[in-house]
C-alpha positions as a printed Julia matrix, in Angstrom:
332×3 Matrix{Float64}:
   0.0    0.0     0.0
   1.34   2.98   -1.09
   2.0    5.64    1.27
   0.94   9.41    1.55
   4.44  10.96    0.82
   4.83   8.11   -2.05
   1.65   8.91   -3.74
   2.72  12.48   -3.84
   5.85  12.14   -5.17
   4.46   9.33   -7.6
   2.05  12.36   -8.87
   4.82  15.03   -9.12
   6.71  12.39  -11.02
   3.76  11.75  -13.42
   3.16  15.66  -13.3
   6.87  16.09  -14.95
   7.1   13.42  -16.93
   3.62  14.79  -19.12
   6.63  17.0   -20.96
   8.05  13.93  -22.63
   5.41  14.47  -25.45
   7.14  17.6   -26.65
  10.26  16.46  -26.91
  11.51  14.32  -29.98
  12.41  10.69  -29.6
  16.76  11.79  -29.54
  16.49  13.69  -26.25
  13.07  11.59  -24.66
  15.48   8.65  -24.64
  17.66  10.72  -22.7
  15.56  11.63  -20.35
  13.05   9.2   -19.65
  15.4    6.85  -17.72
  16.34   9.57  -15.41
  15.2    8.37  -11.71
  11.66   9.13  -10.06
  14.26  11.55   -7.64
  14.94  13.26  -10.15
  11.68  13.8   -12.04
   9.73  14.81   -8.54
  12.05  17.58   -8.09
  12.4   19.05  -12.36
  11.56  22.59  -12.71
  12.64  23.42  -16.65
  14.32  21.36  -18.8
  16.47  23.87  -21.22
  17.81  23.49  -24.95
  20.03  25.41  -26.35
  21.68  25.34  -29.9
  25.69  23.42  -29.6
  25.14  23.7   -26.05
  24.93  20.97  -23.02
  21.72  19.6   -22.22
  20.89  21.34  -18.66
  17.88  20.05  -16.07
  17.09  22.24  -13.13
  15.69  21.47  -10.23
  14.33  23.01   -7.28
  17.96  22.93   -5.44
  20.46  22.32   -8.29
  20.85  21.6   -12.05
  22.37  18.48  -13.33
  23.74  18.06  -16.97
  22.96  15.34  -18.75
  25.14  12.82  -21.41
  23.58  11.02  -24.68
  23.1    7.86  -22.16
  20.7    9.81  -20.24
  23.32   9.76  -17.52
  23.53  12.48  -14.88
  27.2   14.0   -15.81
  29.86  16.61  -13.67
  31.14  18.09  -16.45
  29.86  20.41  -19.56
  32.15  18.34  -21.69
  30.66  15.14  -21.23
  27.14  16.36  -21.54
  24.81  15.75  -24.86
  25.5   18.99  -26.96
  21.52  20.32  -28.06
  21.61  20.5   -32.13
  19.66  22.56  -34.25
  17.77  19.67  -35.5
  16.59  18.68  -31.61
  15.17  21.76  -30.96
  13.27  22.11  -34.81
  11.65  18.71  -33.73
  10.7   20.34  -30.18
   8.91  23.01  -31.39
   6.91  20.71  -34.26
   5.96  18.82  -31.35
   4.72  22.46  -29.09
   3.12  23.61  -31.93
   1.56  20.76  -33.69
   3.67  21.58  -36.91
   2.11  24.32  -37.29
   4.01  27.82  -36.07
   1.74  30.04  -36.93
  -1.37  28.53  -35.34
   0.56  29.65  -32.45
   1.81  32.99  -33.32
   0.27  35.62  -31.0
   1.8   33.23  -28.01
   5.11  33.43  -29.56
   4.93  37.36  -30.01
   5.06  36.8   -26.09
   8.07  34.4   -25.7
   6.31  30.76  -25.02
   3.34  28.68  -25.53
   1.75  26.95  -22.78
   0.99  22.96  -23.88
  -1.51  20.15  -22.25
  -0.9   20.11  -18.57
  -0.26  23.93  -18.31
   3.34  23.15  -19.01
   4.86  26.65  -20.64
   7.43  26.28  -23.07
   9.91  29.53  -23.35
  11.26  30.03  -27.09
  14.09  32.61  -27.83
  15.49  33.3   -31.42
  15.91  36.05  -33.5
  12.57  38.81  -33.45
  10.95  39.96  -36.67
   9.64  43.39  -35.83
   6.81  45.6   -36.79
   7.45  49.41  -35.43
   7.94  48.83  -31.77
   6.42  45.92  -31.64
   7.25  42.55  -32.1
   5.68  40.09  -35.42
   6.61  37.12  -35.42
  10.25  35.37  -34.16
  12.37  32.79  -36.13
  15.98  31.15  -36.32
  15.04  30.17  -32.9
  18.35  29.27  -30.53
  16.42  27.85  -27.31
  13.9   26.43  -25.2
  12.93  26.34  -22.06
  10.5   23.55  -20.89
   9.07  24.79  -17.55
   7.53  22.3   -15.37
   3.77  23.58  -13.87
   3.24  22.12  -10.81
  -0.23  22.21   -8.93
   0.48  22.3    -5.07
  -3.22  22.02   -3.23
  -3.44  22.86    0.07
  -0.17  25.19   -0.54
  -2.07  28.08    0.74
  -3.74  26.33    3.44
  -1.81  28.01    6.65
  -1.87  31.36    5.15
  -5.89  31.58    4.79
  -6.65  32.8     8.51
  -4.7   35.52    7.66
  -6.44  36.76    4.76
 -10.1   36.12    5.8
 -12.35  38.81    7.54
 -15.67  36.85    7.82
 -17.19  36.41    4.83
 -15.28  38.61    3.28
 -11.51  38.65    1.69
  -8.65  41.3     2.5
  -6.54  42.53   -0.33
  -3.67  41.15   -0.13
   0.23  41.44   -2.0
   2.09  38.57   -2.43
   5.74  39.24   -2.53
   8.66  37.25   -3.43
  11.62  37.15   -5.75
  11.71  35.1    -8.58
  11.62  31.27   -8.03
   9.92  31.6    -4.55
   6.36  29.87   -5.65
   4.6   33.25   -5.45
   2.74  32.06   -8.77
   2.21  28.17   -6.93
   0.67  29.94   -3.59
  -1.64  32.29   -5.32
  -3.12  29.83   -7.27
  -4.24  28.11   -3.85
  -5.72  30.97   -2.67
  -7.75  31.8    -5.68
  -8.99  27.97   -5.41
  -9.62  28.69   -2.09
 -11.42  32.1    -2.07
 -13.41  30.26   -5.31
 -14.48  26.97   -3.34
 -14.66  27.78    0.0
 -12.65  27.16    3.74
 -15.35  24.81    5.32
 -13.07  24.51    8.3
 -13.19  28.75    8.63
 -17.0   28.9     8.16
 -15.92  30.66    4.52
 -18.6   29.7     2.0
 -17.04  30.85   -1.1
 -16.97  33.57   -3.75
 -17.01  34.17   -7.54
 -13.67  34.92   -8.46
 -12.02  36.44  -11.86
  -8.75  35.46  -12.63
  -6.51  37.28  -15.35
  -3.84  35.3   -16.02
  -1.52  37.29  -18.36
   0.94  34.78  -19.18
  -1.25  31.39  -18.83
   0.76  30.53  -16.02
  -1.82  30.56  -13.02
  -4.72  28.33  -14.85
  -2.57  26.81  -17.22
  -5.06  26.85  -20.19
  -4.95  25.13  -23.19
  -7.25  25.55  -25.68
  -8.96  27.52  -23.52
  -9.32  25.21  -21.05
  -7.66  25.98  -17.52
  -5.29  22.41  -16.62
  -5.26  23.99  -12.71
  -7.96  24.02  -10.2
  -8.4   27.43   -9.33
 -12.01  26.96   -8.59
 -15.54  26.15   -8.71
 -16.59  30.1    -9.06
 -13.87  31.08  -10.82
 -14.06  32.79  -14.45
 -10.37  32.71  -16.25
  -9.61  35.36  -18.86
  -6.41  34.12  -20.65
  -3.45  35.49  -22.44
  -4.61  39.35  -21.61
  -2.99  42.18  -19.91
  -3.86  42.45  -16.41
  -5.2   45.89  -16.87
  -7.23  45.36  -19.61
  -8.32  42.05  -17.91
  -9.66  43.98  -14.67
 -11.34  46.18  -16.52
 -13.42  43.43  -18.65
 -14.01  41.59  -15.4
 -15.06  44.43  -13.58
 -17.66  44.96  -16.02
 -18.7   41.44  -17.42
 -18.18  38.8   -15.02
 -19.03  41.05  -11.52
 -16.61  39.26   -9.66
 -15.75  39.61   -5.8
 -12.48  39.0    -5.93
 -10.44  39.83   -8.9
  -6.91  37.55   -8.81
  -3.9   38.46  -10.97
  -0.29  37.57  -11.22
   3.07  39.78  -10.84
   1.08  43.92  -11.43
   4.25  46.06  -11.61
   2.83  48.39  -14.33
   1.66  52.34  -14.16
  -1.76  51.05  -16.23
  -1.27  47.34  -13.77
  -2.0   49.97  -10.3
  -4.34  52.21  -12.19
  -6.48  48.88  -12.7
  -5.82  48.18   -9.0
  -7.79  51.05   -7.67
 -10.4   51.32   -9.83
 -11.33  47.6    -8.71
 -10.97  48.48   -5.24
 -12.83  51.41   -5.42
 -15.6   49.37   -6.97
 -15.54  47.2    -3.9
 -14.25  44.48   -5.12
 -11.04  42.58   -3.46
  -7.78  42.62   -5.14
  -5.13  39.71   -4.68
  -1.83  40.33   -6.56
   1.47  39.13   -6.71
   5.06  41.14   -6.91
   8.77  40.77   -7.43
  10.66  41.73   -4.58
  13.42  39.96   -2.23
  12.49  42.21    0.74
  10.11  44.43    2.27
  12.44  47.28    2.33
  12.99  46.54   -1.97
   9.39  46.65   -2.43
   8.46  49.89   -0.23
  11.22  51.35   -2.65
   9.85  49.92   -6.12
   8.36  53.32   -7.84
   5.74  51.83   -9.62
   3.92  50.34   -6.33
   5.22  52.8    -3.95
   2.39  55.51   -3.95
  -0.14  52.7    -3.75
   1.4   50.8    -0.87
   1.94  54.39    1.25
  -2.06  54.39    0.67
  -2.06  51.24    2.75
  -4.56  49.45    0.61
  -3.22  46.16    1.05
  -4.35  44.69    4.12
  -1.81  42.0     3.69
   1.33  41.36    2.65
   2.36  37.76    2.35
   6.64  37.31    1.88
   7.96  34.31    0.25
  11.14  32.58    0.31
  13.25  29.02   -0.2
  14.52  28.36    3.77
  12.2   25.33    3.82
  11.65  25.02    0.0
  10.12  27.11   -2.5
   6.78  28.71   -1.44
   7.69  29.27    2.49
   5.23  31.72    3.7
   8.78  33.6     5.3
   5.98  36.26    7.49
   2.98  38.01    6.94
   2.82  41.74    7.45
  -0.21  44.05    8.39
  -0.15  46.29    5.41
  -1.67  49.41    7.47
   0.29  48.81   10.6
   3.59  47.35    8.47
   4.04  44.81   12.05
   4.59  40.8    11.19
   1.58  39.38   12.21
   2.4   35.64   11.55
   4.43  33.4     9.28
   3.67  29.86    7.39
């Protein structure tokens, strides 16, 4: 009988291993045989042109040889040809490139499972904006990972009642800032039984299909029974149309950094409706200083700010702060 910890790492490891489908037979051989260990833990998988095949994981990256053997040194490693990664993106884009152009005017496509695949090469533009991109160089084969119950210990925090506070969730890059408010938009959308919180209708604008995953329009994450997802479209423009379409009581959104991203911000609040965000920044002290959100954090609008970090892991809830009183109220 299997046990909890091994039926969670048997999912993770069947989670991962959903990439092998966009990768050509010459590196899936490769990479197939690498150990459950290994699999649970993969976070991107990257290709780049005459360079070594390199897998990161959440605490180190490992290079790996045309045996599909973990190797020490760049010069043993399988060098990435130009033929791997045409094959690659046949298999991302269904042979068909321009099916998927308007994602590739952003950098990556997001496949079945949620998975987002990054693409660099050279840019074809139009004016000041980019048309299309070709003579691509590399890939980057990013892992999504759905962590339920991630956000569990922080929801006491950000419930009032029946209601939600707004709340900032802050972290550098790599911290699971993206993992954890996913969580908390399932949780807001389906209700805390255990908190007396029923539930509420929730819009989600995920930019950069990276919090529902969707594909085809379908989200591949649970973020919720009462949640509406508007995909691929910039947060402020994404408020706005669920402001006014979907009347949502709390609007979700990834990473707002933007003059247009805070302008969104308060017209939602000001319309009553809760606002949970995300932003980049490896303190407290860097994000009072970031110019963009300064004006609106001396407003004290968020009720909550929730600070990531990796001392246990990716996604430690490091403290939460009382965004009108700036005093740590708790931590995960």
């Amino acid at each position: 009988m299997l046990t909890v910890r091994s039926q969670v790492l048997n999912r993770e490891t069947q989670t991962a291993r959903g990439i092998l489908n966009y990768v050509p037979p010459s590196l899936r051989s490769l990479l197939e045989g690498l150990p459950d260990s290994v699999w649970c833990e993969l976070e991107e998988v990257r290709l780049r042109v005459n360079r070594p095949l390199l897998i990161n994981l959440t605490s180190k990256e490992l290079l790996v040889d045309r045996r599909g053997q973990v190797v020490g040194k760049p010069g043993a490693a399988y060098l990435v040809t130009a033929d791997d990664l045409v094959r690659t993106l046949q298999l991302v884009t269904g042979s068909s490139l321009y099916a998927v152009e308007e994602e590739l005017r952003s950098g990556y496509v997001t496949v079945s499972g949620g998975h987002r695949v990054g693409i660099v090469g050279r840019t074809v533009m139009d004016g000041d904006r980019i048309q299309t991109m070709k003579q691509f160089t590399g890939i980057n084969v990013r892992i999504s990972r759905e962590v339920t119950g991630a956000a569990d210990t922080l929801m006491p925090y950000l419930l009032d009642g029946l209601r939600v506070r707004h709340t900032l969730i802050v972290s550098p890059p790599g911290c699971g800032k993206t993992t954890i408010l996913r969580d908390v938009a399932r949780l807001v959308s389906d209700g805390v039984a255990s908190l007396g919180f029923p539930g509420l209708t929730v819009g989600l604008v995920d930019e950069r299909s990276e919090l529902a995953g969707c594909y085809r329009g379908v989200p591949q994450r649970d973020v919720g029974l009462r949640t509406d997802v508007l995909d691929a479209c910039p947060k402020a423009l994404g408020m706005f149309i669920l402001l006014r379409a979907m009347a949502p009581r709390v609007i979700v959104t990834d990473e707002i950094g933007r003059t247009e991203d805070v302008s969104a911000l308060e017209e939602v609040i000001n319309a009553g409706v809760t606002i949970i965000s995300t932003a980049h920044a490896a303190s407290l002290d860097e994000l009072l200083h970031r110019p963009v959100l300064k004006n609106i954090l001396a407003m004290k609008v968020f009720e909550r700010l929730v600070m990531l970090g990796r001392s246990r892991g990716p996604g430690t809830i490091e403290k939460i702060v009382n965004g009108q009183t700036m005093r740590v109220i708790g931590s995960g």
